[in-house]
C-alpha positions as CSV (number, residue, x, y, z in Angstrom):
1,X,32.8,117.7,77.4
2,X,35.9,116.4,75.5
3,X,39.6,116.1,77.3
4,X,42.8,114.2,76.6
5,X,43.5,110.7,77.3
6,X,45.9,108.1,77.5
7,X,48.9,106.4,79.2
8,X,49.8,109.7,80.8
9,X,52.8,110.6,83.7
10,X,51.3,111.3,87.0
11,X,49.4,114.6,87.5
12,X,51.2,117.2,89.6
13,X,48.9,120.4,89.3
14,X,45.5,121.3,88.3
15,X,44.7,125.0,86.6
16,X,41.0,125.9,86.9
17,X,39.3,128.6,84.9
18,X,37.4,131.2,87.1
19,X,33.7,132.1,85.3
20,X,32.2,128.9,84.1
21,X,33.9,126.4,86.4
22,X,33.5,127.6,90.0
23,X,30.5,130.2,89.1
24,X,27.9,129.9,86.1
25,X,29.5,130.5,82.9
26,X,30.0,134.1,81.6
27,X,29.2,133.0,78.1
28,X,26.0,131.5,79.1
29,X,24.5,134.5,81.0
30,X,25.1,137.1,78.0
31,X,23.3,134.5,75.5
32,X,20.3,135.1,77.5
33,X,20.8,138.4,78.0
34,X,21.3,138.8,74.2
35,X,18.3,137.1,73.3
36,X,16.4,138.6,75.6
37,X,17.6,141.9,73.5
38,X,16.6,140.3,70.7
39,X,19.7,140.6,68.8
40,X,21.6,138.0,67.1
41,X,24.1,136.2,69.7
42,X,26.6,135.5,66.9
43,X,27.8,138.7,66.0
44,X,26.5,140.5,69.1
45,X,29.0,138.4,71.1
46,X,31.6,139.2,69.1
47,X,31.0,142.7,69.3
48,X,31.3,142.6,73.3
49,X,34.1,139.7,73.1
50,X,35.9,139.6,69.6
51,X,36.8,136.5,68.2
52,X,37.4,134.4,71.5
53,X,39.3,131.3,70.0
54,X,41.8,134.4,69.1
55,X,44.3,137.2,70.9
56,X,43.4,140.2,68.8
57,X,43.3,144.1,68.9
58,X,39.3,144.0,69.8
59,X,38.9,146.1,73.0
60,X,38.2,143.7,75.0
61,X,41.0,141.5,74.6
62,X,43.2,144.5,75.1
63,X,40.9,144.9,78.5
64,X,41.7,141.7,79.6
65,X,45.7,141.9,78.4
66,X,45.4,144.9,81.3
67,X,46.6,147.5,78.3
68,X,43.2,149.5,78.5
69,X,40.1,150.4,81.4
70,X,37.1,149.2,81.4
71,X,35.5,152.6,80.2
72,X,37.7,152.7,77.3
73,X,36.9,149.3,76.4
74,X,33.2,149.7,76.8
75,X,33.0,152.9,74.3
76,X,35.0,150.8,72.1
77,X,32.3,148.4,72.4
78,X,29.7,150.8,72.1
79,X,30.8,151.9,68.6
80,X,30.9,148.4,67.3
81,X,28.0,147.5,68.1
82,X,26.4,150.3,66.5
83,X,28.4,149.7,63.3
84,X,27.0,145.9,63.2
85,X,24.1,145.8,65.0
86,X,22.5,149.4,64.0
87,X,22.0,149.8,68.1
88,X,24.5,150.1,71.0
89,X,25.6,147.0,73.2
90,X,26.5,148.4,76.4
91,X,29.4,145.5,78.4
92,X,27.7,147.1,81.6
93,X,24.4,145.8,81.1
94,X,26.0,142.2,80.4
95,X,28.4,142.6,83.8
96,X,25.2,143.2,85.7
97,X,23.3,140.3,84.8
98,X,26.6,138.2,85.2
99,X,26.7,139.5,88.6
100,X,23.1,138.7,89.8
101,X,23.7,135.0,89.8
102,X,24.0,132.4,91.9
103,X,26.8,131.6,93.8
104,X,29.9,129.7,94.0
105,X,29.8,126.3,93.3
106,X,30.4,124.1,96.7
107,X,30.9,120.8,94.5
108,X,33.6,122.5,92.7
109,X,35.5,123.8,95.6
110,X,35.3,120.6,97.3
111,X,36.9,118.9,94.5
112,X,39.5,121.0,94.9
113,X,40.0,120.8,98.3
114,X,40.1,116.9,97.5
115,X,43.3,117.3,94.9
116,X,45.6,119.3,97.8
117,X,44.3,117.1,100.6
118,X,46.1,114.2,97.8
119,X,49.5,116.6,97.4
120,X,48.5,118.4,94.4
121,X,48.8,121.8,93.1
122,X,46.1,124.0,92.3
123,X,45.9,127.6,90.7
124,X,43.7,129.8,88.5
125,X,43.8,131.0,85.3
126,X,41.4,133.8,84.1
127,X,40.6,136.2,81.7
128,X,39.8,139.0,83.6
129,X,39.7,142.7,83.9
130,X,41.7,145.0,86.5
131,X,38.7,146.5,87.3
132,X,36.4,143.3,88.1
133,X,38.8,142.0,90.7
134,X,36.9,143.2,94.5
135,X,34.2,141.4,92.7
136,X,35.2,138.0,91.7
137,X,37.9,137.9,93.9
138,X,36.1,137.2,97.3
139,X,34.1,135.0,96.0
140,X,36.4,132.0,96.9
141,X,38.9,131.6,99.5
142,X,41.6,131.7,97.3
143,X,44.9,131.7,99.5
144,X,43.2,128.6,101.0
145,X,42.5,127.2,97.9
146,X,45.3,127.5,95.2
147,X,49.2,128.5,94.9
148,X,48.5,130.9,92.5
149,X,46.2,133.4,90.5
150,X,47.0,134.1,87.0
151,X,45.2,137.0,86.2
152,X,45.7,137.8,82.4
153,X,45.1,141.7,83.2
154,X,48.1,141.6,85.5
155,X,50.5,139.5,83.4
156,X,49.7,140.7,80.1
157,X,48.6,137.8,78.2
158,X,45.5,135.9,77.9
159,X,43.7,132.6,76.7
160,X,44.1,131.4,74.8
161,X,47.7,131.9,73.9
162,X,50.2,129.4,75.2
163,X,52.2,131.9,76.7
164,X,49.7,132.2,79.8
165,X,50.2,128.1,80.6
166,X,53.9,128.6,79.8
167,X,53.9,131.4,82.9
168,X,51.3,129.6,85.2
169,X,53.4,125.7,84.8
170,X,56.5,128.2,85.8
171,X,54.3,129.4,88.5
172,X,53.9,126.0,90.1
173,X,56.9,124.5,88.9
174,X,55.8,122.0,87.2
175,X,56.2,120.6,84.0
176,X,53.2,121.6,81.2
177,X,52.8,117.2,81.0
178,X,52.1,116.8,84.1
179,X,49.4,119.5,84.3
180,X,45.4,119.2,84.2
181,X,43.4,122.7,82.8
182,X,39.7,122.7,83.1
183,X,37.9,125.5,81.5
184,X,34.5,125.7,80.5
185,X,35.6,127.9,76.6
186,X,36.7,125.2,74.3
187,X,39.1,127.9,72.8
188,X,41.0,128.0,75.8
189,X,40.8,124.0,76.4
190,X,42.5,124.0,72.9
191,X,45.2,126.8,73.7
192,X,46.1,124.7,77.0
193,X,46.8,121.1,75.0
194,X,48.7,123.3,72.4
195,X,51.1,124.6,75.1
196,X,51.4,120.7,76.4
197,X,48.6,120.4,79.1
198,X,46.1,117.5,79.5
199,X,42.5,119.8,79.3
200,X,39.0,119.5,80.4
201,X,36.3,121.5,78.7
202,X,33.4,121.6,81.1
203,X,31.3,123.6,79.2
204,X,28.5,126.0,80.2
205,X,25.8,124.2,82.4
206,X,26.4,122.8,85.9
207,X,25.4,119.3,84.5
208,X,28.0,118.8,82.2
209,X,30.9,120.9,85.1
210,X,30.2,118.2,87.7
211,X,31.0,115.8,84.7
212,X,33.9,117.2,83.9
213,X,35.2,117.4,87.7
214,X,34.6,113.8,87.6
215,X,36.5,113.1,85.0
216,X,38.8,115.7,86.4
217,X,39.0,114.1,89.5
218,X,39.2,110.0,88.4
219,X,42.4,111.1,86.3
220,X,44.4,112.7,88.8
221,X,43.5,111.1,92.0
222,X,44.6,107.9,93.0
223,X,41.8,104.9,93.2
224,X,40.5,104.1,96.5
């Protein structure tokens, strides 16, 4: 868990990551599922996911950017895998385990619910795919919970390129200094401090999120 410190302005408005901060992370169910495989996680994830710290041409990228399906993306996959692996890596066997497991996290939503009961504003930003959204989407109460969703799949851009903070602090009017990002992809926790946010990286386990939302929370809430 690492984040920005200092003598900083007041914060305004929080951005929250979807997978990996209110739902297990993404990143840590495939590494099971690929080892389970037996295949090596390294270049097996980048097969699925490309280079992640990146915005590249890999399918999925382009998935998430909204400029592609899912089924093109996944026989995109398909072929890559084979060319690196010898074997074909299928992105619907890794969406299935990701969808068997548990559920949202109440400690998460409760922090939030804490920060706009205090004045602040909350929204989401996710990598996502047109196709996942009656999924992920009611899994939270998210008109109740936040101002906005920035979905890179219907804006066109995606972590970790500034361009997505740019949009989502125009969102919420506020100003990129005065806004707290919490993601659980250090990639993206490094895109979001480019682009002038403070940033959180809560990392993969529950353990070190509730850590995190502490930290989260003491920084941008007022003492009692």
């Amino acid at each position: 868990m690492t984040s920005s410190s200092g003598s900083a302005p007041p914060i305004e408005a929080v951005f929250f990551d979807f997978g990996g901060v209110f739902i297990d992370s993404p990143f840590a169910v495939v590494e099971e599922r690929l080892g389970d495989l037996g295949m090596d996680p390294v270049i097996a994830l980048e097969c699925v996911f490309g280079p992640y710290d990146d915005d590249t041409d890999h399918p999925w990228h382009r998935l998430e950017r909204g400029e592609i399906t899912f089924d093109v993306a996944r026989g995109e996959i398909r072929t890559l895998s084979v060319d690196r692996l010898g074997s074909p890596l299928d992105p619907m066997d890794l969406m299935a385990r990701m969808a068997g497991g548990g559920g949202p996290r109440g400690w998460m939503v409760d922090g939030v619910r804490a920060l706009r009961d205090a004045g602040l504003r909350t929204a989401v930003i996710t990598n996502n795919a047109r196709e996942f959204a009656p999924f992920w989407r009611p899994i939270l109460p998210l008109d109740e919970l936040f101002d906005h969703v920035i979905d890179s799949s219907e804006v066109g851009v995606r972590k970790p390129d500034t361009r997505i903070f740019e949009l989502a602090s125009e969102r919420l009017d506020v100003e990129p200094g005065r806004a707290m990002f919490i993601d659980d992809y250090v990639g993206n926790v490094v895109g979001a401090r480019v682009a002038g946010f403070e940033a959180i990286c809560c990392g993969y386990t529950a353990e070190t999120a509730q850590l995190a939302l502490a930290e989260l929370l003491a920084r941008c809430l007022p003492p009692n």
